[in-house]
C-alpha positions in Angstrom: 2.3 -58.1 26.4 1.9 -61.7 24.9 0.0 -59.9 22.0 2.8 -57.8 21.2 5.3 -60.5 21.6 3.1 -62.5 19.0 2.5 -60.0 16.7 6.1 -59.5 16.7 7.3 -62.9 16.3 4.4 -63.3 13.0 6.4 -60.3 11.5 9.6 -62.0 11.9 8.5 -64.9 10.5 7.0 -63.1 7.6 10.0 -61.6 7.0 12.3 -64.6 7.4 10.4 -66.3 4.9 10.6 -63.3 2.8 14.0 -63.3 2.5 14.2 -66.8 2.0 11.8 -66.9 -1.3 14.6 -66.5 -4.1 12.2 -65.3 -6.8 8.2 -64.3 -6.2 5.3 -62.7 -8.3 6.3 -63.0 -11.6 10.5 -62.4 -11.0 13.2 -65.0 -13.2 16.6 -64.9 -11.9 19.0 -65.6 -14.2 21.4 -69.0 -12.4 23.7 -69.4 -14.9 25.4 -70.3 -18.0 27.3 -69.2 -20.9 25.8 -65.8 -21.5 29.1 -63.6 -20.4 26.7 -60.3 -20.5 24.8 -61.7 -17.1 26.3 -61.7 -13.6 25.0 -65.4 -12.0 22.2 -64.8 -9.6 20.7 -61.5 -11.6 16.8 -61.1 -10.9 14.6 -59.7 -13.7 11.2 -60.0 -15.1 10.2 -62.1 -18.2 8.5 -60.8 -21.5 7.5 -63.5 -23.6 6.8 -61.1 -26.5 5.6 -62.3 -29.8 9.2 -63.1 -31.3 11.3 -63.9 -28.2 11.6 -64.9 -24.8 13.3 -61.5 -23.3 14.6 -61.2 -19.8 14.7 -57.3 -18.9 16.4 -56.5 -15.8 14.2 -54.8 -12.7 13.9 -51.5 -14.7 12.5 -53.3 -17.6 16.0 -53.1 -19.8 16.3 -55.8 -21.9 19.5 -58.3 -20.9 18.9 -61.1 -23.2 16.6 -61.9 -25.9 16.4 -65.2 -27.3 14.5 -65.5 -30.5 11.6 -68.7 -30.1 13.0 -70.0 -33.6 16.9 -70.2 -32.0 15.8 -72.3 -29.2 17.2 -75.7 -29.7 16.3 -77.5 -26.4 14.1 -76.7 -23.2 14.5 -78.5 -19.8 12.6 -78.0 -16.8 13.7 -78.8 -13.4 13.2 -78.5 -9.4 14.9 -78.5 -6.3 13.2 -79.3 -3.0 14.7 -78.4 0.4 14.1 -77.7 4.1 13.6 -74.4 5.6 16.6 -74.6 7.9 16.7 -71.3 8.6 13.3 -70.5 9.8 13.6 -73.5 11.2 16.7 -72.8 13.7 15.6 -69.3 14.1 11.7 -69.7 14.8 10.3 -73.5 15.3 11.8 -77.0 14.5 8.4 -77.6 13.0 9.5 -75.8 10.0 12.2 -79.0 9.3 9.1 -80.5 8.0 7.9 -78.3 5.2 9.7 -77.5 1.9 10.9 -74.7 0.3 10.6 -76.2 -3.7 12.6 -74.3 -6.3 11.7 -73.9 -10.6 14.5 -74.0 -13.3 14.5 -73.7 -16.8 17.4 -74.3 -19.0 16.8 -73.2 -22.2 19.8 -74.0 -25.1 20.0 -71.8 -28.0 21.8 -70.5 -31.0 23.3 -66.7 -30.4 23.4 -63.7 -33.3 26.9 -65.3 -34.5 25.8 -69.1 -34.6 27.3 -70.5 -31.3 25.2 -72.5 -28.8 24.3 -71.4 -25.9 22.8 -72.1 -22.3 20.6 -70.1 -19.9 19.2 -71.8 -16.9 16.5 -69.1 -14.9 14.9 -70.1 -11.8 11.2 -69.4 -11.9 8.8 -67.6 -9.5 6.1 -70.5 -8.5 3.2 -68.8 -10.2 4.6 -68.3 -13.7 6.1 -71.9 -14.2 2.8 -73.5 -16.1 2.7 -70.4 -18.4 6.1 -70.0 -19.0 6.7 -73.7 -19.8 3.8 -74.1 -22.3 4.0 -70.3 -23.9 8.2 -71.7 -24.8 7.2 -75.0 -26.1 4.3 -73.6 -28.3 6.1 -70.5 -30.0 9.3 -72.7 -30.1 8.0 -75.8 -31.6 10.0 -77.6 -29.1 9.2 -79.8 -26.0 10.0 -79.5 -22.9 12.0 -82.1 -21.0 11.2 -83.1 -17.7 13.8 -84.2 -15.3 11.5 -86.5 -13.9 7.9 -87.6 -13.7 7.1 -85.2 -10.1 8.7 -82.5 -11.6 6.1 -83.0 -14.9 3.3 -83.3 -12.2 4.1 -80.3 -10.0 4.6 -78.2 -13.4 1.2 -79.1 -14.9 -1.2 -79.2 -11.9 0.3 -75.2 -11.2 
């Protein structure tokens, strides 16, 4: 009986922390911005092609493309938090640990000339690449918004 109830209370876990994880493996959700064409909070996958960074939806349709030589300005970000939830629902222990999301904002110049923003939250795993493949094939650098945010995106 106490196996079951343990084995049962490892897959809730699992799956509470499952649901938690807004973006894993190599998913980008789209946050926000000024791209009309995007609902907020839309997860996709990321091609960074040879021309252009190209967010395709789940099915691998292409929702944005944003050619490397219209990228004006690239920011990177993160937000740490608490695992509340796990945290009422399983242990109080989980208080303690952190749940640390990855943003990029990237601003850019559209097909008719008008600037734009995109801000994509990052699976962990992808940040490093993502970050250095944008500021080498754009010619721009990245912007930190501070110095742990630099250290957590380099030592990935």
């Amino acid at each position: 009986m106490k196996k079951v109830v343990a084995l049962l209370l490892l897959a809730f876990l699992a799956l509470e922390l499952g649901l938690l994880a807004a973006v894993r493996g190599k998913d980008i959700m789209y946050v926000g911005g000024t791209v009309a064409a995007i609902a907020e909070k839309t997860k996709g996958k990321l091609n960074l092609d040879e021309n252009a960074y190209v967010f395709t939806d789940k099915k691998g349709s292409p929702m944005l493309t944003i050619p490397y030589n219209k990228i004006e300005s690239l920011e990177y970000g993160q937000k740490a938090g608490r695992r509340v939830g796990v945290a009422l629902t399983v242990s109080p222990l989980f208080l303690f640990s952190k749940k640390r999301k990855h943003y990029i904002t990237i601003g850019f110049v559209d097909e008719v000339g008008k600037k734009q923003g995109a801000v994509f939250e990052l699976a962990k795993g992808i940040v490093k690449e993502t970050l250095s493949t944008l500021e080498q094939k754009s010619g721009k650098q990245v912007e930190y918004e501070s110095e742990e945010a630099k250290k957590h995106a380099e030592k990935q």
